[in-house]
VOMINU-563660 format. One record per residue (C-alpha): residue number from 1; residue in three letters; x, z, y. Coordinates in Angstrom, 3 decimals, always signed. Each point is the difference from the previous one (the first is absolute). Example, Ala and Ser with C-alpha at 12.3 -4.5 7.8 and 13.67 -1.06 7.14 Angstrom:
BEGIN
+-----+-----+----------+----------+----------+
:   i :  aa :       px :       pz :       py :
+-----+-----+----------+----------+----------+
:   1 : ALA :  +12.300 :   +7.800 :   -4.500 :
:   2 : SER :   +1.370 :   -0.660 :   +3.440 :
+-----+-----+----------+----------+----------+
***
This chain:
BEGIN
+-----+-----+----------+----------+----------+
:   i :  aa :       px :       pz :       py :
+-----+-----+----------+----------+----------+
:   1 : UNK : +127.805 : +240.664 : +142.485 :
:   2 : UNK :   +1.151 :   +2.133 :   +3.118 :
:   3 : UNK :   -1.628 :   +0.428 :   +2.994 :
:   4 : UNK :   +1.955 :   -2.174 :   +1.710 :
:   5 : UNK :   -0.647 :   -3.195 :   -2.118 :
:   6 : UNK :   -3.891 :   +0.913 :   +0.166 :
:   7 : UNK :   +0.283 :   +0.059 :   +3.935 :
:   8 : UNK :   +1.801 :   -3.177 :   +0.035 :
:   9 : UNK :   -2.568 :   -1.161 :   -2.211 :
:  10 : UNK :   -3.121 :   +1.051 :   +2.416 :
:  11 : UNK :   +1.892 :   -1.266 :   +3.077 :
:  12 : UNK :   +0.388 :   -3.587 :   -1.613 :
:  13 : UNK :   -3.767 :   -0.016 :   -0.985 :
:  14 : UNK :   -0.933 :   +1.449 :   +3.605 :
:  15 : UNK :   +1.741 :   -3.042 :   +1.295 :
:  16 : UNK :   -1.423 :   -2.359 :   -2.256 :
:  17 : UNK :   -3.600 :   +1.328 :   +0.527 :
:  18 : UNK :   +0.650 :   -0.024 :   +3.866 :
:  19 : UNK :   +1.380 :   -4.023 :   -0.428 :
:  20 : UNK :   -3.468 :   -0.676 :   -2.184 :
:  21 : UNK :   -2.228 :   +1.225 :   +2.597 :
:  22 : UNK :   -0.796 :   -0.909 :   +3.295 :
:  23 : UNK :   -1.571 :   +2.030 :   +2.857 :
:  24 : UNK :   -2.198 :   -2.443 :   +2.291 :
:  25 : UNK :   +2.684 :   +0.096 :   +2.960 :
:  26 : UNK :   +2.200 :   -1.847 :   -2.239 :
:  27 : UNK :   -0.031 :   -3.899 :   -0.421 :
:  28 : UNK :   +1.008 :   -1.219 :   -3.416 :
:  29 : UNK :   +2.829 :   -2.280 :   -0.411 :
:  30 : UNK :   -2.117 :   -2.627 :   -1.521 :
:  31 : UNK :   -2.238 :   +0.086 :   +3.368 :
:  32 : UNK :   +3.015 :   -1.057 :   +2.306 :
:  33 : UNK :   +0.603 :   -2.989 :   -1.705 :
:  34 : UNK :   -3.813 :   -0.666 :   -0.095 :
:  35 : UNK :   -1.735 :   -3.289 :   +1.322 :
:  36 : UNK :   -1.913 :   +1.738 :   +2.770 :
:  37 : UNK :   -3.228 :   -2.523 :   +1.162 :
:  38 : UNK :   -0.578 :   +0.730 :   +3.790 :
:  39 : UNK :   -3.927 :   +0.239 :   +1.052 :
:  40 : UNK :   -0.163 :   +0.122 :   +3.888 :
:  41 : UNK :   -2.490 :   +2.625 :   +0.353 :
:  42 : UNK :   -0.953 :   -0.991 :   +3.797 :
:  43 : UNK :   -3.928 :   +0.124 :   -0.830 :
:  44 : UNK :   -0.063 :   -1.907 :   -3.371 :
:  45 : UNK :   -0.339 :   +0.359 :   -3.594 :
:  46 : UNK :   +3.162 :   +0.616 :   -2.764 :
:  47 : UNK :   -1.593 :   -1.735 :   -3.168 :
:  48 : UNK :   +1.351 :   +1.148 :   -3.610 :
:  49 : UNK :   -0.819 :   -1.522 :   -3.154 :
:  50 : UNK :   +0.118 :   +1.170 :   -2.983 :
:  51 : UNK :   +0.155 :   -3.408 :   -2.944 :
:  52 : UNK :   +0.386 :   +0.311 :   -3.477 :
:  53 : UNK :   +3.798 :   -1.427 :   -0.893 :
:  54 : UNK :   +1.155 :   -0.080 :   -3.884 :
:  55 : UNK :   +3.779 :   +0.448 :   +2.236 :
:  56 : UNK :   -1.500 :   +2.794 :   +2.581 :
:  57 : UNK :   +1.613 :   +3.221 :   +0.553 :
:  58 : UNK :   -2.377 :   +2.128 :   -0.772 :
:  59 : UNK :   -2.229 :   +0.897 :   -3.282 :
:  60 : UNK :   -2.249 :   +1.534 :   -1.113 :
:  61 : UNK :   -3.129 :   +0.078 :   -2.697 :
:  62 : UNK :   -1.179 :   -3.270 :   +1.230 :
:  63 : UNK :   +2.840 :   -1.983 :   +0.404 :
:  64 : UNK :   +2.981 :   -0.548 :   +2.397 :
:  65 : UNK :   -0.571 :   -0.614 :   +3.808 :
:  66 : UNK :   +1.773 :   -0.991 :   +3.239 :
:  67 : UNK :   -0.693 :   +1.695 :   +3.045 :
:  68 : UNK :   +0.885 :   -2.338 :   +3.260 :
:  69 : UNK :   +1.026 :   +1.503 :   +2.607 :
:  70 : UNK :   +1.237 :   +2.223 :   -2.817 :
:  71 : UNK :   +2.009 :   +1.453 :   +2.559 :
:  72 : UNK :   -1.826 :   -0.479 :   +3.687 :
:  73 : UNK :   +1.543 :   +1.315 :   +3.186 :
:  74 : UNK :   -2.305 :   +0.428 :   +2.871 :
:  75 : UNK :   +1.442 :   -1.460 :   +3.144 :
:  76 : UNK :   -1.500 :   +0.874 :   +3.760 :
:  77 : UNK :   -0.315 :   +3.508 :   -0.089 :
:  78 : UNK :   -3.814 :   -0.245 :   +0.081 :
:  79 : UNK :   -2.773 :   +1.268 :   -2.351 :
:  80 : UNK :   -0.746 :   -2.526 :   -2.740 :
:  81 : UNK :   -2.412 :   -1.322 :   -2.334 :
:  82 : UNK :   +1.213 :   -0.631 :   -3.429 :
:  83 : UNK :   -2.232 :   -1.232 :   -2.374 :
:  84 : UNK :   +1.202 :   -0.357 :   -4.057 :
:  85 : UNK :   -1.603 :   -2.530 :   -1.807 :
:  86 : UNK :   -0.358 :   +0.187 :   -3.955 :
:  87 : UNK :   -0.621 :   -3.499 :   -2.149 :
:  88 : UNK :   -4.169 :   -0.387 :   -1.136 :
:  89 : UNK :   +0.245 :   +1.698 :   -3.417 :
:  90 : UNK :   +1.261 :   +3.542 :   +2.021 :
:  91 : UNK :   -1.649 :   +2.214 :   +2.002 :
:  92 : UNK :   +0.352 :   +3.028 :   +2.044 :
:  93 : UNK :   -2.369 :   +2.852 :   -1.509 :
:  94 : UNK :   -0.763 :   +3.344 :   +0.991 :
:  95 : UNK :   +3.327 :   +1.867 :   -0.599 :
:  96 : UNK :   +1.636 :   -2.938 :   +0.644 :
:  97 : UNK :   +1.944 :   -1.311 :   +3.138 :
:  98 : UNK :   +3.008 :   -0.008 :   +2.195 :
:  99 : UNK :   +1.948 :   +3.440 :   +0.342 :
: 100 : UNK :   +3.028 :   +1.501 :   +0.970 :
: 101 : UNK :   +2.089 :   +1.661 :   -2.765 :
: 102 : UNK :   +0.077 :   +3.536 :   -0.154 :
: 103 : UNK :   +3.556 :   +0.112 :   +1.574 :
: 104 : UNK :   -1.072 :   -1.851 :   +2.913 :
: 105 : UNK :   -3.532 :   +2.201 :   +0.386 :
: 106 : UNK :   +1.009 :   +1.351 :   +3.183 :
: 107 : UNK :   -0.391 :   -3.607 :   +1.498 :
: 108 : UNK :   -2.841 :   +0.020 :   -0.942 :
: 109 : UNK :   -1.217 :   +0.409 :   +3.819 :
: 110 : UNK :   +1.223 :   -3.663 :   +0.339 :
: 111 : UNK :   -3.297 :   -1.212 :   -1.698 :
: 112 : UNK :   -2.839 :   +1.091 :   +1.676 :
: 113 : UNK :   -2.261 :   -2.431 :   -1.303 :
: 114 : UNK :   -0.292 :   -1.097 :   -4.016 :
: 115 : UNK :   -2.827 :   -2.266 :   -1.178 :
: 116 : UNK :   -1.459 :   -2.579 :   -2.682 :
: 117 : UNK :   -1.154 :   -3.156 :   +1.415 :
: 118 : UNK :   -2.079 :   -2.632 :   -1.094 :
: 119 : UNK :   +1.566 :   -3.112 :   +1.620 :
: 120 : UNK :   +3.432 :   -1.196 :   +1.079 :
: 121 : UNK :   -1.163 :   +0.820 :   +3.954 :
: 122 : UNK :   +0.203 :   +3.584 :   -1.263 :
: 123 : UNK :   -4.277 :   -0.203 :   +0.500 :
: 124 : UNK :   -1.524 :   +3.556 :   -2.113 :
: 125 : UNK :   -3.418 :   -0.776 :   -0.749 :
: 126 : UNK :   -0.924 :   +3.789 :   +1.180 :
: 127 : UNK :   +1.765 :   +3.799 :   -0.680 :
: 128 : UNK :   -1.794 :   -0.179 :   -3.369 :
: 129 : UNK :   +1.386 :   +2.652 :   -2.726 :
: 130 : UNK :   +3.364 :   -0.720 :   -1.022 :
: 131 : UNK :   -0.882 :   -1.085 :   -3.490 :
: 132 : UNK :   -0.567 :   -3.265 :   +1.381 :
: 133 : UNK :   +2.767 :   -2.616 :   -1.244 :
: 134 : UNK :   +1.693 :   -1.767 :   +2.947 :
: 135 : UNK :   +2.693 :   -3.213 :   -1.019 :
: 136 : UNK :   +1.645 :   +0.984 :   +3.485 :
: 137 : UNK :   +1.463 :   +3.097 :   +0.862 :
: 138 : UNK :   +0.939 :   +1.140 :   +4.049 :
: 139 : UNK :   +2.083 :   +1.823 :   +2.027 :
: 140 : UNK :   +0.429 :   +0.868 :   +3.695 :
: 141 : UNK :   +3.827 :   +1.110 :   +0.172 :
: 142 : UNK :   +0.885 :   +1.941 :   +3.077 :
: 143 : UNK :   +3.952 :   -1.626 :   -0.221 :
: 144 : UNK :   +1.404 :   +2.899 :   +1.743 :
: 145 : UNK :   +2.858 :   +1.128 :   -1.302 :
: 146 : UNK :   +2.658 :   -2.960 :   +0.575 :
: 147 : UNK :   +2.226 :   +0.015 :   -2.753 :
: 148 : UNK :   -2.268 :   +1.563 :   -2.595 :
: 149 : UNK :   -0.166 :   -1.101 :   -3.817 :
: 150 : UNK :   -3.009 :   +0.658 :   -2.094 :
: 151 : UNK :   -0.234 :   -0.351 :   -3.604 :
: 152 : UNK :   -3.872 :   -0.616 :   -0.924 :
: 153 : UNK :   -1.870 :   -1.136 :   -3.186 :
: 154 : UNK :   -2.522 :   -2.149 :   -0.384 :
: 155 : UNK :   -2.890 :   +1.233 :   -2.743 :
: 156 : UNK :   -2.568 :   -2.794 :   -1.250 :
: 157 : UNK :   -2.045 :   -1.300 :   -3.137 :
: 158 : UNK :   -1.335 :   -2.390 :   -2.284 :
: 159 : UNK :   -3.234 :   -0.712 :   +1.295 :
: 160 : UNK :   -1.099 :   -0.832 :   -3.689 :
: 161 : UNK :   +1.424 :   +2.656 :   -1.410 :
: 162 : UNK :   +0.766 :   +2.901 :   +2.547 :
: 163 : UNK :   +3.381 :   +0.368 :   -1.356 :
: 164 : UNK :   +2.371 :   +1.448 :   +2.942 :
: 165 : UNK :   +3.181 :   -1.189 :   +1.263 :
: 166 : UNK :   +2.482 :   +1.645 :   +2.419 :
: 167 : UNK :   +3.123 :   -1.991 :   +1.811 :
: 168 : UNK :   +2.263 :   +1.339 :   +2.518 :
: 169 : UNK :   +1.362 :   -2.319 :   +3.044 :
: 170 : UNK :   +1.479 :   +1.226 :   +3.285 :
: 171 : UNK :   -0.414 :   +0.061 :   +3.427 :
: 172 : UNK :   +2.092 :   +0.652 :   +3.102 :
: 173 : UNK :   -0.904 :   +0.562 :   +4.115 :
: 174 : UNK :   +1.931 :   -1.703 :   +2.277 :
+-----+-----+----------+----------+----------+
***
């Protein structure tokens, strides 16, 4: 092999590596053509469910699930609420919740306040430890970037069984 065919070589991978990966300023194709559900942030709450679907995008350990809104676009310009929502065998557990993935970290100044709750008013029966199981998990989501995408995941478990599960919807400011 000569040098030249092994720098041809590395460019082509280089490209291919740089097509594979995306930095969090970039919006993948499959999230243009995506069915965007609109939550009008003027004071309310966004409500995501999580249901167990033997069709759902996403698996894991415990099955397959559909997230709806799986992708939610928050309208208004406002702070939010969003509140997920997880079926009555799951649970959010210490470790578990709603976070941003680690190439979308540095928004993480757009939640500035992530709880378990105990109801579907987003009630907390106190600030108790977090070891405390909650079947509803919160967010207050500052919404100020217009324009911004977010890929999160969403980490629960069995209640039975405290085996985990991790899914991975979107979300976008607008």
């Amino acid at each position: 092999m000569t040098i030249r065919t092994i720098a041809a070589a590395l460019a082509a991978g280089v490209v291919l590596l740089g097509c594979d990966t995306m930095s969090p300023k970039q919006t993948p194709r499959s999230l243009v053509a995506a069915s965007w559900v609109q939550c009008n942030t003027g004071g309310g709450r966004c409500d995501v469910r999580v249901t167990r679907d033997p069709n759902g995008p996403y698996s894991c350990a415990l099955g397959r699930f559909r997230v709806e809104p799986d992708f939610l676009e928050l309208t208004g310009g406002r702070p939010v609420n969003i509140q997920w929502e997880l079926p009555d065998q799951f649970t959010f557990c210490d470790g578990d919740g709603i976070d941003l993935k680690p190439d979308w970290a540095s928004a993480s100044r757009q939640v500035f306040e992530s709880y378990g709750s105990d109801r579907k008013d987003g009630a907390r029966s106190g600030f108790e430890a977090k070891a405390a199981c909650r079947p509803f998990r919160n967010w207050r989501w500052g919404n100020t970037t217009p324009g911004g995408e977010y890929a999160y995941e969403i980490r629960f478990r069995n209640k039975d069984t405290g085996q985990g599960c991790t899914i991975d919807p979107w979300l976008r400011n607008r």
